[in-house]
N, C-alpha and C positions, 0 to 999 in steps of 0.2 A: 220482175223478170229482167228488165233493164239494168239493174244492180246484181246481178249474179250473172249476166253473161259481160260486162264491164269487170267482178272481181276475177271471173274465169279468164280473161285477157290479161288482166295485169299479169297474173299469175302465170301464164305461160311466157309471156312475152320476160317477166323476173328470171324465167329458168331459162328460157334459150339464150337471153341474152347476159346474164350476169345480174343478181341481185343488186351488187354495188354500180354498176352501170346502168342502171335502171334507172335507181333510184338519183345517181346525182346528174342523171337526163332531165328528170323530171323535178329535182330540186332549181335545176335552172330555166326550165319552162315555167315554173313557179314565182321566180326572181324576174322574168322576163314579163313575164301577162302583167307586173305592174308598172313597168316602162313605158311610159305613157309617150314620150317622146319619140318611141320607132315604131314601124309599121307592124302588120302581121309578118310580109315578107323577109324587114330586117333579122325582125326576132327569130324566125325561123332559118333564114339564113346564119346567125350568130349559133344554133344551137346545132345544125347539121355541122358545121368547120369544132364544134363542140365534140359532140358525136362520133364525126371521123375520126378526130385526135386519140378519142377512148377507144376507140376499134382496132385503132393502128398498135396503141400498145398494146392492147388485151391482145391483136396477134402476135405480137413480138413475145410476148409473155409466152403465151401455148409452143410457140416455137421453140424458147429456148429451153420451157417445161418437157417437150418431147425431147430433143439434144441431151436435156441432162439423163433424161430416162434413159434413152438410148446406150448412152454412155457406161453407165451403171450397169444396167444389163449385159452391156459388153464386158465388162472390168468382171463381172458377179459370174460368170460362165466362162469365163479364161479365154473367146474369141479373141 
């Protein structure tokens, strides 16, 4: 049961946040739990300033993904 409400989580948390964001979240949490030299908090610290960075572009990304829409739509309806 414990392994089907863990694959249901990945799975949701894949779609809301970005398959590719996901996963190389969790490629560097992976690269981190064998860092034996930093703490829980460093590691976790190193992966949130990780984290933020992906976030910030993914929304620069959707931003300029709506702009160009926006754009087109205007141009494609003679506005």
């Amino acid at each position: 049961m414990k392994a089907l409400l863990l694959a249901t989580a990945i799975s949701a948390f894949r779609m809301y946040i970005g398959g590719g964001v996901f996963d190389r979240i969790a490629l560097l949490v992976e690269s981190m739990d064998a860092e034996f030299a930093l703490s829980g908090q460093e590691k976790m610290a190193a992966v949130l300033v990780f984290a933020k960075g992906e976030f910030s572009a993914l929304s620069s990304t959707l931003i300029r993904a709506v702009v160009e829409l926006a754009l087109i739509r205007l141009k494609g309806t003679g506005q």
